[in-house]
N, C-alpha and C positions, 0 to 999 in steps of 0.2 A: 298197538292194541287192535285187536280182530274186531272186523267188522261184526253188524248186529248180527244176531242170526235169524237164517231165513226160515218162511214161515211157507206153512201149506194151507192155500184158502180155496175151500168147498164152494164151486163156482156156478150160479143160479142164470141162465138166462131167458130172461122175459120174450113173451111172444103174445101176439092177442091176431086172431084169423082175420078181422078186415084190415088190417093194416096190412104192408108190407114185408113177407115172411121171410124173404130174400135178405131181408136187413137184421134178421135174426140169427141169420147165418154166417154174416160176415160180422156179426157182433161179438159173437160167440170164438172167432177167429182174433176178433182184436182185443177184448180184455185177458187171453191165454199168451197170444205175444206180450200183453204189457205187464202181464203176472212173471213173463219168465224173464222179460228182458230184467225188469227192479230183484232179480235172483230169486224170485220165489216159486213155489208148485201149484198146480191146479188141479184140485179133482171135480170134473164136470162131464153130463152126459155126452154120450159121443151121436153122432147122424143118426147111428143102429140103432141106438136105444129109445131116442125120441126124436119129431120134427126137428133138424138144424139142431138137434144138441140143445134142446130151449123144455123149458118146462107151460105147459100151458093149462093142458087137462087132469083130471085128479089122478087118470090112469099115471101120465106121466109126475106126476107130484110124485108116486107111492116108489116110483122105480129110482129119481132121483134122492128119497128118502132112505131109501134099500144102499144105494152107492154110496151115500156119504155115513149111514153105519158102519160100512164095510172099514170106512176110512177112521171110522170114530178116534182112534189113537192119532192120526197123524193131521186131522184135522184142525187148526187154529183158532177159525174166523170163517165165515161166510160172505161172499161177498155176491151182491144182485146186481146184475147189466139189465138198463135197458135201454135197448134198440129201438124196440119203438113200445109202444104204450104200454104194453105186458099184462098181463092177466094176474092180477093182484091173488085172487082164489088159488092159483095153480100155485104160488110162490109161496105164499105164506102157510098152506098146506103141507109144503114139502118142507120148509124150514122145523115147523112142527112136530111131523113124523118123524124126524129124524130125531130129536129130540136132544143135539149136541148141546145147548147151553153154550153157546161158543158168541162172541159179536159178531153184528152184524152190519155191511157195509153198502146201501144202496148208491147206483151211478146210475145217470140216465145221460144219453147221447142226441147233442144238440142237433135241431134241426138245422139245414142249410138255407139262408134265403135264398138264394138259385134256383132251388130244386126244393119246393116245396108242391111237388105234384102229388097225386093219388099213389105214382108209382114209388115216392121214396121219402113222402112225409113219416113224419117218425112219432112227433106228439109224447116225447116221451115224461118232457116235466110234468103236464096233466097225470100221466099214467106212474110218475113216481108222487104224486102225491096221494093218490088214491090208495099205492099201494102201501104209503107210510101210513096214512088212517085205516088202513087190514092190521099192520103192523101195532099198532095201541090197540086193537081191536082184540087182538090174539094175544094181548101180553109180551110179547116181542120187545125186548131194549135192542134199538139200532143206531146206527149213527149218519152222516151225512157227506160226502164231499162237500168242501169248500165252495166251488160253484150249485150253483141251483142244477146244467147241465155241464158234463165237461167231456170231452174226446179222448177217448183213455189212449189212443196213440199221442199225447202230449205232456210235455213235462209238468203241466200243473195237475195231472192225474196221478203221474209220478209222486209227485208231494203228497198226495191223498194215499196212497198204496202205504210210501215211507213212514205216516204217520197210524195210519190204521191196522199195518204189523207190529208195530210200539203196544198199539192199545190189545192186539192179538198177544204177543208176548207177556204182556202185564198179565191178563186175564189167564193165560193158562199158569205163569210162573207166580200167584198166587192160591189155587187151585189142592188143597190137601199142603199146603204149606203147613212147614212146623218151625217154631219160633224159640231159640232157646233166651230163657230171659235166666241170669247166672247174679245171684244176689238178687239183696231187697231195694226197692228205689230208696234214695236218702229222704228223708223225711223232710230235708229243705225243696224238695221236688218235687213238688204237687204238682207242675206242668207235665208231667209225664205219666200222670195215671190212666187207665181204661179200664176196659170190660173184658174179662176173659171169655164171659157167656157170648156177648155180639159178636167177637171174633169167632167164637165156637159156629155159633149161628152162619155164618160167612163161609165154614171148613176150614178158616184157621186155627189152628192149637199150638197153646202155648206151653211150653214142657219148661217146669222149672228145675231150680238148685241153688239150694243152699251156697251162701261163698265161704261157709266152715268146711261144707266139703269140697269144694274145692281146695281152699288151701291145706285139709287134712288129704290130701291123696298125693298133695306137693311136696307133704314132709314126710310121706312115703318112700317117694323116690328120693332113689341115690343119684348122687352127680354122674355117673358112669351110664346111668340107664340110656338106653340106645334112643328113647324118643326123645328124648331133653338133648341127645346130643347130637340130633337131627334138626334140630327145631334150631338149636343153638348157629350149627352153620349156615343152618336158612336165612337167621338174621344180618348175620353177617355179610351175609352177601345180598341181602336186601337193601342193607342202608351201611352208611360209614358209621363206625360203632370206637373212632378214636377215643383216648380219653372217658370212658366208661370202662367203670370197675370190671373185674372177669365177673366178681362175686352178684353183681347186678345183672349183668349179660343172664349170666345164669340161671335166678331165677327166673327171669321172662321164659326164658326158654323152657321150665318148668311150666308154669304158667300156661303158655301156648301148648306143650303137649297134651295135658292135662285138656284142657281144653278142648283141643282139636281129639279125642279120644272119647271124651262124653260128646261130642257133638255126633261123631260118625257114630257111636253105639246108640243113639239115640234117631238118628235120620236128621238131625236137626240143618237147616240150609241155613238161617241167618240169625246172629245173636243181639243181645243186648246186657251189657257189663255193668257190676255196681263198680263204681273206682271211688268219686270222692268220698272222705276221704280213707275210707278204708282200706283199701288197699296199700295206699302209701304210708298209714299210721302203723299195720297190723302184718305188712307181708316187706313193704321197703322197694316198692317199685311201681310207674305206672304201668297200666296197659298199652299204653298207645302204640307201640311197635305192631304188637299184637295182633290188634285192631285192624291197625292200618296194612297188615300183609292180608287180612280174610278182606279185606273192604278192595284190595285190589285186587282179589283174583275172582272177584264181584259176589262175595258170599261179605255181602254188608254188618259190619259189627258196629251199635252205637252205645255211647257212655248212657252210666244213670238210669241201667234198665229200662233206657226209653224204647217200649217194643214197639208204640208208632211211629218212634223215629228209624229204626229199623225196617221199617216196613215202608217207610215212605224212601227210603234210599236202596230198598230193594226192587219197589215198583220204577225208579229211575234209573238204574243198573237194566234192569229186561227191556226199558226204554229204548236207551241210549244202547244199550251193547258196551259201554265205559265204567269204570269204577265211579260210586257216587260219594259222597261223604254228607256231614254233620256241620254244619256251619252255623255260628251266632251270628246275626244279622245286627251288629251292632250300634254302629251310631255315624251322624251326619261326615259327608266328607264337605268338607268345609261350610260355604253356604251353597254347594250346588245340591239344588232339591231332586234332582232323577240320578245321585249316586250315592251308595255307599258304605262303608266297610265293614268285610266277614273277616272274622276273624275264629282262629279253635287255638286250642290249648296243648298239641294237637295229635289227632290219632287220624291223618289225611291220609289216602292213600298216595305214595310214590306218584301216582299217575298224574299227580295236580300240580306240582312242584316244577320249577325250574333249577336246582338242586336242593338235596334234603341230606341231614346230617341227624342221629341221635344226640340227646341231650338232656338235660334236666329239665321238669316243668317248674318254670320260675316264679307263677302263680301260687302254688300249692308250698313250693319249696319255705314260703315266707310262714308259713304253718308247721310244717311236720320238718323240716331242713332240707338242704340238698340232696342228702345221702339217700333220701328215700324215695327220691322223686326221678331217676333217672330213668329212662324210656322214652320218654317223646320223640315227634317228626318235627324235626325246625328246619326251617327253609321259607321261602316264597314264592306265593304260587304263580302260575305261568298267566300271561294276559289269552284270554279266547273268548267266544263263546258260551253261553251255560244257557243250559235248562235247569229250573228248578221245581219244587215244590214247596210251600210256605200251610203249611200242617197246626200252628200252633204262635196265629197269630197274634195274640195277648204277651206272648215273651218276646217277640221279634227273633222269631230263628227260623232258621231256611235251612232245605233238604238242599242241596244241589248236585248232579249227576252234567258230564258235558256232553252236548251231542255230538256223535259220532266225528273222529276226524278232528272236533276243537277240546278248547277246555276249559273253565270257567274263568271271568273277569272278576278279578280283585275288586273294580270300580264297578257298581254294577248299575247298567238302567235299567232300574226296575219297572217302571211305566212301560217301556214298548218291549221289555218282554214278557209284564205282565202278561200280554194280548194274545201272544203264543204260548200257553198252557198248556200243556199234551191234553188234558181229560178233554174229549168232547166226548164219551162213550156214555149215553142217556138215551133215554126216548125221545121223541119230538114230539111236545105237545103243538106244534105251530101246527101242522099239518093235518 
């Protein structure tokens, strides 16, 4: 799996005249190396434009404003250095004028007890806190490193960079998003309703359809038609599809074209399916292949028209850079109280799996038969890592996406990874 992708952050650096300006210069030097070294880009003033490349005066606020317009497409996130105390006015000014709407990430660079002269004190946590209370003051949502100060030449700056491109990523790949929600939630589902107005509100839009039409555009097509028989050798070579009828193969393959055809003619990036049990009573097969091939090429599809569960495995996908899935957070693993087991029915992406094979859902199958229930990913999943999201705590179900590199734990501690959460993108009222 490819790593996350890199992100371009609109880079602010602090200056205030009685301090040392010398330190503004070489600050300005060391958050560009640690932007490019964690693979990402930097658009920040240069020497020519302003003192040291630093924003201080409103004159330079308007010019670093003008540069990061310029950048407005390529821009992510924001992030503020300071070197030493900075001039709260000049930064939040600029932030302002540019008027990205993008997060924002302040650092402040620790003093040294050595060298805590006139010539190279820095004072910078005083002058990051002043400038988080400009920040509430202007309406500004920002966020925080980890440390109160940290050395962005170090690896726990690193961890701050790697996390606050997650929260870059999230925020622009929600951004004019469109949500296809395909069928009506089942009426035993009341855990999955919302607002389509508040997502409006937000710039998400939900674009529906009927699943008459869907399955009326699937009895359209012929078995010959060139999407279905595109779609058809996709799966095939997605998963081991022994033992499964041709006549079943098939229609998924319908299914998925169909699908994937309203999606692209509609702009749509990430869906959510009615399936129980409709589709298996009414069409004679699940979606979960289906599912499970959009949810690995990280365009997230969840059951039950759950369009928050969709969204909550889409904000974990732009996270992680990994395919996320849908998991039921089900029940104790023995009596150990910090674990325990996820379980889906399943529409998992390939990516989760230590081998995976189609099959019947065996669940459903005790309702409508065998014969209507074939689609599913059966397998088990790989021991790793996870990050989650837990969206919809009243049912016990968990969003889960892996972080980069691992992939989630079957057994899961939830208490210490409670504590690693991705969201910290808020204001600070402490400050």
């Amino acid at each position: 799996m490819a790593a996350p992708k890199s992100v371009t952050f609109g880079v602010i650096v602090g200056n205030r005249g009685f301090f040392p300006s010398h330190l503004a210069k070489t600050g300005r030097e060391e958050i560009i190396a640690a932007i490019e070294k964690a693979g990402h880009k930097a658009v920040v003033l240069s020497g020519e434009e302003s003192t040291h490349g630093a924003v201080e005066t409103y004159d330079e606020a308007l010019r670093c404003a003008e540069l990061f317009k310029k950048h407005r497409e390529e821009i992510d996130g924001i992030i503020v250095t300071l070197p030493n105390f900075g001039e709260e006015r000049g930064i939040v000014d600029a932030i302002r004028l540019a008027g990205l709407n993008v997060p924002v990430l302040v650092q402040a660079t620790p003093d040294r007890t050595a060298n805590m002269t006139i010539a190279f004190r820095r004072d910078s946590f005083c002058g990051k806190m002043s400038l988080s209370n400009n920040l509430m003051q202007y309406g500004i949502p920002y966020s925080l490193t980890a440390l109160h100060t940290v050395d962005p030449a170090t690896d726990k700056f690193q961890a701050d960079l790697a996390w606050f491109a997650a929260v870059a990523r999230i925020v622009r790949g929600l951004k004019n998003l469109r949500i296809g929600a395909i069928g009506a939630r089942p009426a035993a589902f009341n855990t999955v309703r919302y607002s389509e107005r508040i997502y409006e509100g937000h710039g998400i839009t939900v674009d529906t359809i009927d699943l008459s039409e869907i399955l009326g555009r699937i009895n359209r097509m012929t078995d010959n038609d060139d999407s279905a028989q595109a779609k058809l050798a996709a799966i095939k070579k997605y998963v081991t599809t022994s033992g499964i009828p041709d006549a079943a193969l098939l229609k998924m393959a319908k299914l998925g074209a169909v699908i994937d055809t309203w999606m692209t003619q509609n702009h749509i990036t990430i869906s959510a399916i009615q399936c129980w049990t409709s589709l298996e009573e009414y069409f004679g097969v699940v979606p979960c292949t289906i599912m499970s091939m959009m949810s690995e090429d990280l365009i997230p599809s969840a059951c039950e028209v759950d369009v928050p569960g969709t969204l909550s495995m889409h904000m974990l996908a732009l996270a992680s850079g990994t395919p996320s899935a849908l998991l039921d957070w089900n029940n104790n693993y023995g009596d150990d109280p910090d674990k325990a087991v996820c379980f889906h029915c399943s529409n998992l992406p390939k990516h989760f799996f230590k081998e995976v094979k189609m099959d019947y859902q065996a669940i459903i199958a005790g309702t409508v038969g065998i014969e209507n229930t074939f689609g599913t990913c059966v397998g088990q999943v790989k021991a790793g890592a996870m990050s989650y999201a837990a969206t919809r705590p009243t049912t016990g179900a968990a969003w889960c996406a892996a972080i980069p590199g691992m992939v989630i734990l079957p057994t899961i501690r939830w208490r210490r990874l409670a504590a690693r959460a991705w969201w910290r993108y808020r204001s600070c009222s402490r400050c």
